[in-house]
N, C-alpha and C positions, 0 to 999 in steps of 0.2 A: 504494500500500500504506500501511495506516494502521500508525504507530507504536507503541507501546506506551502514552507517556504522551498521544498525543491520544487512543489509544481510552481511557482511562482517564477523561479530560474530558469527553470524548465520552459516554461512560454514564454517566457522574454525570448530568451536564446532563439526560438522557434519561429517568434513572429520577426528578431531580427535575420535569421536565414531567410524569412519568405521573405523579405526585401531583398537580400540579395540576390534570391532565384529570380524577383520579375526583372533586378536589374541585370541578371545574365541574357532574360529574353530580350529589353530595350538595344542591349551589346550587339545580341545577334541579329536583331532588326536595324541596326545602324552601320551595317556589315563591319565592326570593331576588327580589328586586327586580332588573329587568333590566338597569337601569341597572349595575350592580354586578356581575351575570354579563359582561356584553360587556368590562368593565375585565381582566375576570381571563381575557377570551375574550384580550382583547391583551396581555396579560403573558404567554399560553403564546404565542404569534406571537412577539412579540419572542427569546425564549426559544428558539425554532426558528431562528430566525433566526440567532441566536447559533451555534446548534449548525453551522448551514449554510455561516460564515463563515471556522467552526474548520477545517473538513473542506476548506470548496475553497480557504482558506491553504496546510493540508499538501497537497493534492495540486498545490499550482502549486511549493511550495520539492521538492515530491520529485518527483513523475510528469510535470511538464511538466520543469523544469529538468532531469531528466536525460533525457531527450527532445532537449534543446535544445542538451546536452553533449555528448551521445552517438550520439542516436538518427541514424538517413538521414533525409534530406529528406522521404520521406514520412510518418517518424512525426513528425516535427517538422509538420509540415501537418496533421496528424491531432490533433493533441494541439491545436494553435491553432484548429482548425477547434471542436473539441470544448469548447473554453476560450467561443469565440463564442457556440455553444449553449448554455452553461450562463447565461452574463455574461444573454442575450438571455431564458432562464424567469425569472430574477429580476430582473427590468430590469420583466418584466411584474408583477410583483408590485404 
């Protein structure tokens, strides 16, 4: 469960990415030099990323630690199995 002040980070971050997406669409409707769209393609990546990092911090200090406090052996298995999953998309990145 997300908190208050990460969702609050959370859509800042979000709503400042969606201005940079329409500004990549403006880029590419003013035929912008490519070199210069792909910089601003990786400053929304980064920027994702960012957002990605916030999210699976809070879900390891709340939904796995209390899992790991609390939970039975199977959700403690489930939650680490799930942790592996996630660690392993961005790993592929």
């Amino acid at each position: 469960m997300i908190d208050a002040t990460t969702k609050a980070k959370v859509q800042g971050r979000l709503r400042r990415i969606e201005g940079q997406v329409q500004g990549l669409q403006r880029m590419i409707d003013a035929d912008t030099y490519c070199v210069d769209i792909l910089l601003q393609v990786a400053a929304v990546q980064g920027a994702l990323e960012q957002v990605e990092k916030l999210l699976l911090g809070r879900h390891i200090e709340s939904c796995v630690a209390d899992a790991m406090r609390s939970g039975s052996k199977n959700d403690r298995q489930r939650k680490i199995d799930e942790l592996l999953e996630v660690f392993t998309r961005f790993r592929g990145k």
